[in-house]
C-alpha positions as CSV (number, residue, x, y, z in Angstrom):
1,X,138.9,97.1,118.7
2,X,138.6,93.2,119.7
3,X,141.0,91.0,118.7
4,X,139.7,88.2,119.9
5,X,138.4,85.5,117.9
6,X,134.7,84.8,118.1
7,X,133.1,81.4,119.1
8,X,132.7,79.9,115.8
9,X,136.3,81.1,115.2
10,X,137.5,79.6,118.1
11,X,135.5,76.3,117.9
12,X,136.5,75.6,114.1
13,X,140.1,76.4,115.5
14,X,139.9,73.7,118.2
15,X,138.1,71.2,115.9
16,X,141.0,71.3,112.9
17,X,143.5,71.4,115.8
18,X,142.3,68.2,117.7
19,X,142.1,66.7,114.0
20,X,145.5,67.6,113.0
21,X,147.0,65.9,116.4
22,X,145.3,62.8,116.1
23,X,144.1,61.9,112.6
24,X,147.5,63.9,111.2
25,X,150.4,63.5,113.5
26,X,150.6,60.1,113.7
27,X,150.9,59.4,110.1
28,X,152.5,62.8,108.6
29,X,156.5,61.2,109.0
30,X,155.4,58.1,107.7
31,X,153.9,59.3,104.6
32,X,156.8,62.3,104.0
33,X,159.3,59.4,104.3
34,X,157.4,57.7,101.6
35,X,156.1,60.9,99.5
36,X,153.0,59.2,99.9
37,X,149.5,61.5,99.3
38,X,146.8,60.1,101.4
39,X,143.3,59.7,100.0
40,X,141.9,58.9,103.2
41,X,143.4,61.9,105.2
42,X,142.4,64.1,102.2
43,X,138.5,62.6,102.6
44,X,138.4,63.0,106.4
45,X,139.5,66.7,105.7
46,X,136.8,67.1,103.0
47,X,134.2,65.8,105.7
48,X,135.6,68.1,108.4
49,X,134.6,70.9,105.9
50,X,138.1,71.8,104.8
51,X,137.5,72.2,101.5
52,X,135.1,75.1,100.0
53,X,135.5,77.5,103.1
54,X,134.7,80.0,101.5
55,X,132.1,79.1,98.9
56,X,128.3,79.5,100.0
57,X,126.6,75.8,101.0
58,X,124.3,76.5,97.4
59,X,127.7,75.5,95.8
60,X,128.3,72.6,98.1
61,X,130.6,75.1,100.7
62,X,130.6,76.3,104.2
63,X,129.6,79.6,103.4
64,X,132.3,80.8,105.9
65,X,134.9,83.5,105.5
66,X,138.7,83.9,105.1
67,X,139.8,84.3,108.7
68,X,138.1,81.2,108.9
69,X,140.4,79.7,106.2
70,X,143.2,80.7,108.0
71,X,142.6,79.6,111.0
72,X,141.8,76.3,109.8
73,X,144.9,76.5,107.5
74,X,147.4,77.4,110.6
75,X,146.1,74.5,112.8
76,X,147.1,71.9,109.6
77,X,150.1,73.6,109.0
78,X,151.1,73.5,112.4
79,X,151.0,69.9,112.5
80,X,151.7,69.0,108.9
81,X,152.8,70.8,106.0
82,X,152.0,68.5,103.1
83,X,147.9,68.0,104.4
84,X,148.0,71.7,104.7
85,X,149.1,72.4,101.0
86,X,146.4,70.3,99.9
87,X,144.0,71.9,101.4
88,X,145.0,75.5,101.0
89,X,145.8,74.7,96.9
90,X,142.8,72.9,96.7
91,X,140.9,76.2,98.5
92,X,142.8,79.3,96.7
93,X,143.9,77.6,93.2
94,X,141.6,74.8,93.1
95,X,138.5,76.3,94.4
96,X,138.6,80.1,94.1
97,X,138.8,80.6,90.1
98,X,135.8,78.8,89.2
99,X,133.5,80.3,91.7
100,X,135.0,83.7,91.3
101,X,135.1,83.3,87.5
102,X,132.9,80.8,86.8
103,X,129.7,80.5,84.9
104,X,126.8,79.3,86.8
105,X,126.6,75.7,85.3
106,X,130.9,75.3,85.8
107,X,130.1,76.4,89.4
108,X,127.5,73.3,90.1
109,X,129.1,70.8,87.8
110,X,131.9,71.2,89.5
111,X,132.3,72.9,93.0
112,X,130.0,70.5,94.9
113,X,132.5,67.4,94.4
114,X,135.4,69.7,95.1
115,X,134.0,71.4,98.4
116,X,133.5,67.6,99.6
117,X,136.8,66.5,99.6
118,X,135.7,63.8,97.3
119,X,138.0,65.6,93.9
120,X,140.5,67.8,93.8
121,X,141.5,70.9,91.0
122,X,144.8,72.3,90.1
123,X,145.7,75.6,88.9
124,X,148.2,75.2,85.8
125,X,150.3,78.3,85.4
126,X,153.5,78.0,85.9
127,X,156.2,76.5,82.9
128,X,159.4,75.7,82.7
129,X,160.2,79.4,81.3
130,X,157.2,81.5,83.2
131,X,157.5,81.6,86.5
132,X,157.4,84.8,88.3
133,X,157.1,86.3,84.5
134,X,153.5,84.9,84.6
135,X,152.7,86.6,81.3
136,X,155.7,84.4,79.5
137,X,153.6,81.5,79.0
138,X,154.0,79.2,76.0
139,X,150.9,76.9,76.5
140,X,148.7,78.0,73.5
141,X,145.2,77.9,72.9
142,X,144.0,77.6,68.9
143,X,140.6,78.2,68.1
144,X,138.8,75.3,66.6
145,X,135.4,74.4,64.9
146,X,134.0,73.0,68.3
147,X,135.9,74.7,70.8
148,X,140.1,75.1,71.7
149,X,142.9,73.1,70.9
150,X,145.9,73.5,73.4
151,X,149.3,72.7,73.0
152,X,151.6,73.0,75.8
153,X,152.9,72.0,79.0
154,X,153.2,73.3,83.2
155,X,155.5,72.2,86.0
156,X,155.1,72.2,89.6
157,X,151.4,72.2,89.7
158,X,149.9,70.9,93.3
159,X,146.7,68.9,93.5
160,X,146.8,67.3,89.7
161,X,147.7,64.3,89.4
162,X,146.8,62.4,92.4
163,X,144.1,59.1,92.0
164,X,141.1,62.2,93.3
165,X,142.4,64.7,90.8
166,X,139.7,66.0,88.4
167,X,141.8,68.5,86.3
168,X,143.0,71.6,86.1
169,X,142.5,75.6,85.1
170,X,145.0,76.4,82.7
171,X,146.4,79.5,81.5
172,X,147.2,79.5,77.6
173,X,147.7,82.3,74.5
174,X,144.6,82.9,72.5
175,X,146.3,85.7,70.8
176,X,147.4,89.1,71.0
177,X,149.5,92.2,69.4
178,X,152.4,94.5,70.0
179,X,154.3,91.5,71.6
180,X,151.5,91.8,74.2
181,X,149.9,88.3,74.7
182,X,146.0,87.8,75.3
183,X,145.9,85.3,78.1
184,X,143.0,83.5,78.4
185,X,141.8,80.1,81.2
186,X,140.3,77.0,80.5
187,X,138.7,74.3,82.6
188,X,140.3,71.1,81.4
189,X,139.1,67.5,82.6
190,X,141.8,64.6,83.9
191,X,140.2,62.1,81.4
192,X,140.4,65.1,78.5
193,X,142.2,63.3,75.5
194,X,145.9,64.7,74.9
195,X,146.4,65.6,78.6
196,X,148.5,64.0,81.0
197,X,150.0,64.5,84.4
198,X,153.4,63.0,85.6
199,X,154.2,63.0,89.4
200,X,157.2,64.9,90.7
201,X,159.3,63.0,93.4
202,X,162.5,64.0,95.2
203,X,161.2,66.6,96.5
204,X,162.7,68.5,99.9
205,X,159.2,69.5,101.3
206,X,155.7,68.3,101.1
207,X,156.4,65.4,100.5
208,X,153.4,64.1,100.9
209,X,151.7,66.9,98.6
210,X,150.8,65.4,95.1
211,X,152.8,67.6,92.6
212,X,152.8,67.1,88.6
213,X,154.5,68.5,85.4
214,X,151.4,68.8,83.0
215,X,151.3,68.2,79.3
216,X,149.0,68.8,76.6
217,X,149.5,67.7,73.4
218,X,146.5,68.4,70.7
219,X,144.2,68.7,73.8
220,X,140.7,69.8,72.4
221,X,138.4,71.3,75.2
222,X,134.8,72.4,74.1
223,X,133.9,76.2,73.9
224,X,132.3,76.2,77.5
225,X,135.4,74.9,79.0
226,X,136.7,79.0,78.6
227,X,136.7,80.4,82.3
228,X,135.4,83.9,82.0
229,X,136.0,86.1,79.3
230,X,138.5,86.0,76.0
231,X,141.5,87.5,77.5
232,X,140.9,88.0,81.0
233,X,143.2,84.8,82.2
234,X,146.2,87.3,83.2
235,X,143.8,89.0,85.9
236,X,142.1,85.6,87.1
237,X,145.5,84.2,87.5
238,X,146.8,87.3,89.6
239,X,143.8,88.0,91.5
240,X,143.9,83.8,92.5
241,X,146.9,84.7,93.9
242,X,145.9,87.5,95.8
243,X,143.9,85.3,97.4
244,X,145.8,82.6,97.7
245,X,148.9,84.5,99.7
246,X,146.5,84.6,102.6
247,X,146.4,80.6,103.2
248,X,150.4,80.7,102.5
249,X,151.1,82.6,105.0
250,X,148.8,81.2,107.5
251,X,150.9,77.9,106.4
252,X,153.7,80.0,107.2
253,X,152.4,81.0,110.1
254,X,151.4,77.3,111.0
255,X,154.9,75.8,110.3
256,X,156.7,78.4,112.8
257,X,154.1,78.0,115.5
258,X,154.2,74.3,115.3
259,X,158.8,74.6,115.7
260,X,158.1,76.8,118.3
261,X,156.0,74.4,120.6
262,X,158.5,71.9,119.7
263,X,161.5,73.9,120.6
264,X,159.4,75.3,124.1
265,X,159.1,71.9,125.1
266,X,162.4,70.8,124.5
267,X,164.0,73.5,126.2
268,X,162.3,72.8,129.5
269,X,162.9,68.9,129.4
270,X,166.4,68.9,127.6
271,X,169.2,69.5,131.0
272,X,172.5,70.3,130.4
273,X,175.0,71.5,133.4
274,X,172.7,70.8,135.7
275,X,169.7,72.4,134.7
276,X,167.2,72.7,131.6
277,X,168.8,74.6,128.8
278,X,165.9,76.7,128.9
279,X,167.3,78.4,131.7
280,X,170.1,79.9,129.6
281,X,169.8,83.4,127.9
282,X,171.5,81.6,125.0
283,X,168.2,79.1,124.6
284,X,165.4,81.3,126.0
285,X,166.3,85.1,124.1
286,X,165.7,83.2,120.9
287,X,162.8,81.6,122.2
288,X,161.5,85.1,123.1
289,X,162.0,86.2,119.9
290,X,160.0,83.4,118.1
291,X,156.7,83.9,120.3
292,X,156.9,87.8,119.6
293,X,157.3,87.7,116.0
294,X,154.7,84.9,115.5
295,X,152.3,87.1,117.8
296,X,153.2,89.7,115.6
297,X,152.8,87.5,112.1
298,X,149.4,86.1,113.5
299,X,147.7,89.6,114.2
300,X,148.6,91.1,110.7
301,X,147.8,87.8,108.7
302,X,144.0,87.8,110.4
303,X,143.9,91.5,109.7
304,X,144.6,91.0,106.1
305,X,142.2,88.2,106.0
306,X,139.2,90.5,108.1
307,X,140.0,93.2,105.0
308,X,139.0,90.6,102.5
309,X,136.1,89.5,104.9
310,X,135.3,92.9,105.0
311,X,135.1,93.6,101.0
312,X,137.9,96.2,101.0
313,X,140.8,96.2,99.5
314,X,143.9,93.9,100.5
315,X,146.2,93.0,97.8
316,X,149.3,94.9,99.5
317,X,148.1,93.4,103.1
318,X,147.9,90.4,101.3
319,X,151.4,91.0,100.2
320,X,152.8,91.8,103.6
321,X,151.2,89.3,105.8
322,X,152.7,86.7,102.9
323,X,156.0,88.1,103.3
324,X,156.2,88.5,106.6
325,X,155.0,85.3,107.7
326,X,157.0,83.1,105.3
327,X,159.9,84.7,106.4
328,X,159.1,84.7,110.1
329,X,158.4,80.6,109.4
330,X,162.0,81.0,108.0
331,X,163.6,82.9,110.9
332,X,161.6,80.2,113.5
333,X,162.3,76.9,111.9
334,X,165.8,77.1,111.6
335,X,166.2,78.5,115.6
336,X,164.0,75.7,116.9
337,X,166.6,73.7,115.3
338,X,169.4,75.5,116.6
339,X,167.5,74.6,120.4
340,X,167.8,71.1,119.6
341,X,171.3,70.8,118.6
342,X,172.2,68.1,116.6
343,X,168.8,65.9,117.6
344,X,166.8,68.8,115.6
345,X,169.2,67.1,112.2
346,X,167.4,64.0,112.8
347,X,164.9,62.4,110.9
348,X,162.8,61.7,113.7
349,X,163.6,65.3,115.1
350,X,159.7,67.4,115.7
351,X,161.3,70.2,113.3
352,X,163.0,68.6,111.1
353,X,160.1,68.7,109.1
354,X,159.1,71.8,109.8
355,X,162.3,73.3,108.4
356,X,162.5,71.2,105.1
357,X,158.5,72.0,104.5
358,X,158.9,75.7,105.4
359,X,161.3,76.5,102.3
360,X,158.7,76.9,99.7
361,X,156.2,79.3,101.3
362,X,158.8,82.2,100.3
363,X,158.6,80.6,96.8
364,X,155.5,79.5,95.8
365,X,152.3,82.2,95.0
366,X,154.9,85.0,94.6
367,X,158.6,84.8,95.8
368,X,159.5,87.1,98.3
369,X,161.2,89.2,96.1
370,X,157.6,89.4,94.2
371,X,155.8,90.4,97.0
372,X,158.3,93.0,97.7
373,X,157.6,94.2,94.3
374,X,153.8,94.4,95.1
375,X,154.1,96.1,98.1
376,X,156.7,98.9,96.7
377,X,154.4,99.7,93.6
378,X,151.2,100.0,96.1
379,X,153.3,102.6,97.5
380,X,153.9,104.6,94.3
381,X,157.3,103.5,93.6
């Protein structure tokens, strides 16, 4: 067995991580303290190749794999949380259901501009009353002469409503019976009469993330706009997210190796009684303990990720490494803030950020209470 990481593997992790420290870090406070979403950064990411990892160049991709997209993901998320959501939504939600899903003309009308960086897609499923109940959706879908007519509306939805957004997959009723609803997906289009996006601000992390509450009101979408079959939206939607836990918890993974560098550092500079605090047991057992469990988080997440590479199964891995390394971020954030005392409350603080931007990766794609649920049933229970 080799767990080493290959040259390609290595090289794309060195590129993303020299681009993160000096294209990102500079300006990632500055645009968190002003929930600003940066165009620019977002282009220079699409031109590193960010964007459409996965997806074969005839599509406008890198024709890579998804140990790649998580090595790429860590190295953002290890700088900055906010660039790294908008790569991994714009990868996993964006992205993944209309080449998975798509037909062959959705995939080159629209994958080429996405994989470039140049536009960005959402992925419009949760509500105000669906959330982890994914199946509780009220956004309908009503068959009409020329195509669908939806009524309806989504909150929390990365990557739709920034000045690069180009729409969004959404998940609506067509139907059903025996209070079982048929969930079907449709491509809708930013400039799509009746739909509009309204920014979210306020928000504790990512601030620099573009998120929207969605609403569509009489919004008619022509037959071809349907992503995949009649009813098959419930399984696109879960099997996106499948996919999508792996660049989660590489952000996870990301956010709690980025604190820890922060709090190493600190703990050899920062003196107190004499010496370094990292001297003490009291600063450098925790420390310990957040380079073994990231070791630990690192090697299951790229195992998970070399399953899907591999074309076997890895929903339950998928599951795990999510869990595991969202919770790890969790555990590692909030002791590199302990190591800084009272500086690591501070604005300007090096995990400050980290902590506030880690909170969501046990939310979003799946609580951790979901994932828990995933992993117990793939165990018969």
């Amino acid at each position: 067995m080799d767990f080493d990481l290959d040259e390609p593997h290595r090289l794309l992790r060195d590129t993303v991580r020299s681009f993160a420290e000096t294209e990102i870090a500079p300006v990632a406070a500055g645009l968190d303290e002003r929930e600003e979403f940066s165009v620019e950064l977002t282009a220079k990411m699409g031109e590193l190749g960010m964007f459409g990892i996965v997806v074969p160049e005839e599509y406008g991709g890198q024709g890579l794999g998804y140990l790649a997209y998580v090595v790429a993901t860590e190295e953002l998320a290890r700088v900055d949380g906010s660039q790294a959501a908008t790569v991994t939504a714009g990868n996993s939600l964006g992205i993944g259901p209309i080449y998975y899903y798509g037909t062959e003309e959705q995939r080159h009308r629209y994958l080429p501009t996405l994989c470039s960086g140049d536009g960005l897609w959402a992925f419009g499923l949760t509500e105000p009353g669906a959330g982890s109940d994914s199946r509780a959706s009220s956004t309908k879908a009503v068959e009409t002469d020329d195509g669908w007519r939806l009524n309806g509306s989504k909150i929390f939805i990365t990557n739709a409503s920034s000045p690069i957004s180009k729409g969004v997959t959404v998940q609506a009723v067509t139907g059903g019976e025996d209070g079982r609803p048929e969930l079907t997906c449709f491509l809708v289009d930013r400039e799509t009469a009746g739909f509009t996006t309204t920014p979210m601000h306020g928000k504790l992390m990512w601030r620099a993330s573009d998120t929207a509450e969605l609403s569509f009101a009489d919004c008619d979408v022509p037959t071809e706009a349907m992503l995949g079959e009649r009813g098959g939206g419930s399984r696109q939607m879960l099997e996106t997210l499948d996919t999508g836990r792996l660049g989660i918890a590489a952000m996870g993974l990301g956010a709690a190796q980025g604190a820890f560098e922060a709090a190493l550092a600190y703990a050899k500079e920062r003196r107190q009684f004499g010496r370094p605090i990292g001297s003490f047991q009291g600063i450098s057992f925790p420390i310990a303990d957040m380079a073994t469990k990231i070791d630990h988080a690192r090697t299951y997440l790229y195992r998970a990720a070399w399953l899907k590479d591999s074309g076997r199964e890895f929903r339950t891995e998928a599951a795990m490494a999510k869990l595991y390394c969202t919770e790890v971020a969790g555990e590692v954030t909030d002791a590199a803030v302990q190591v800084f005392g009272g500086y690591g409350l501070m604005k300007d603080s090096p995990v400050e950020r980290f902590y506030r931007d880690h909170r969501i990766l046990r939310i979003g794609e799946g609580t951790s209470e979901i994932q828990r649920v995933v992993i117990s049933r793939s165990l018969g229970l």
